[in-house]
C-alpha positions as CSV (number, residue, x, y, z in Angstrom):
1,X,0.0,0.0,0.0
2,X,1.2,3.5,-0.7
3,X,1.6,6.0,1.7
4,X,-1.0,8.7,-0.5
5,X,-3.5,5.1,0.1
6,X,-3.8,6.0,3.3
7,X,-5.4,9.2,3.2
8,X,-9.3,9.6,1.9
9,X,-9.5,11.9,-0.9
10,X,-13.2,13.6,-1.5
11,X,-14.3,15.5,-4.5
12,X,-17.3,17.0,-4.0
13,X,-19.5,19.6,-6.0
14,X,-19.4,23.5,-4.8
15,X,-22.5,25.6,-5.8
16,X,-20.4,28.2,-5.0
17,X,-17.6,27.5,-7.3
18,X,-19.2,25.8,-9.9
19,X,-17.1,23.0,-10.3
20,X,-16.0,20.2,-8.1
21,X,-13.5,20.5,-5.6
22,X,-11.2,18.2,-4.4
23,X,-9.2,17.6,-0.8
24,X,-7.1,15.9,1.4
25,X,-8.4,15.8,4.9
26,X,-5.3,16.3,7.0
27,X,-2.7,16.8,4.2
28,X,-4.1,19.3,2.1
29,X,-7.5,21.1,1.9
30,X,-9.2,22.3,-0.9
31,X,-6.7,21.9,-4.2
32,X,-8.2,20.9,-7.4
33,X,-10.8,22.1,-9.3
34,X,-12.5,21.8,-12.4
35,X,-15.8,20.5,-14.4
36,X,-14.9,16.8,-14.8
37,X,-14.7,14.6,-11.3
38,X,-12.5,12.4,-12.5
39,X,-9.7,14.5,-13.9
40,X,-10.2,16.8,-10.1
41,X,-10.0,13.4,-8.4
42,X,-6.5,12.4,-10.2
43,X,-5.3,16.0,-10.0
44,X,-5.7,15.4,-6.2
45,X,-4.2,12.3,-6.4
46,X,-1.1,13.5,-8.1
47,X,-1.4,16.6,-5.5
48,X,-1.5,14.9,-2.5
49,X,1.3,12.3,-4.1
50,X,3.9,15.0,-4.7
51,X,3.0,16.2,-1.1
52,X,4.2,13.5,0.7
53,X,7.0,12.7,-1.5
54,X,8.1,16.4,-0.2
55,X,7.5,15.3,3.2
56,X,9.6,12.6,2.8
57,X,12.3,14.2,1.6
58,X,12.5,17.0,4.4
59,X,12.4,14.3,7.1
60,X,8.8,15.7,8.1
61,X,6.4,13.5,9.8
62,X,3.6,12.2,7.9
63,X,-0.1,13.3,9.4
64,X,-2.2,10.4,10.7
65,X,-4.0,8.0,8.3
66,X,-7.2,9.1,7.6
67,X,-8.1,5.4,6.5
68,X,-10.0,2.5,8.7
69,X,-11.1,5.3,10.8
70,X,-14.7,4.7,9.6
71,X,-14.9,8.4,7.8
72,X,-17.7,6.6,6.0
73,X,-20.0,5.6,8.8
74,X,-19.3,9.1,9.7
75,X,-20.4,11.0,6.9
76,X,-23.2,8.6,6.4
77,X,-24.4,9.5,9.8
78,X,-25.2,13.4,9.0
């Protein structure tokens, strides 16, 4: 598993951007925009890839996983 695995990423539609919007809960918030969800969605991915390769490379520590936390069950409760 790689480490960007770890982390959920969520593209969602903004009404007030008119487009979707994609994030990174605890690496990165909102970073990637645009019309289609799939290309915001690998934009992120590629985003939130280069973000912890940086990491890595400047000895940082990585934020905690975000998976098997049950986000899911979560958002499914609201």
């Amino acid at each position: 598993m790689t480490d960007s695995a770890k982390y959920i990423k969520i593209v969602e539609w903004s009404e007030e951007d008119q487009s979707f919007v994609g994030c990174c809960p605890g690496i990165i918030g909102p970073c990637s925009h645009g019309n289609d969800e799939v290309e915001v969605y690998r934009e992120l991915c590629e985003i939130v890839d280069e973000w912890l390769t940086m990491a890595h490379q400047e000895n940082k520590a990585l934020p905690r996983p975000t998976i098997g936390r049950n986000v899911a069950e979560l958002l499914s409760a609201v």
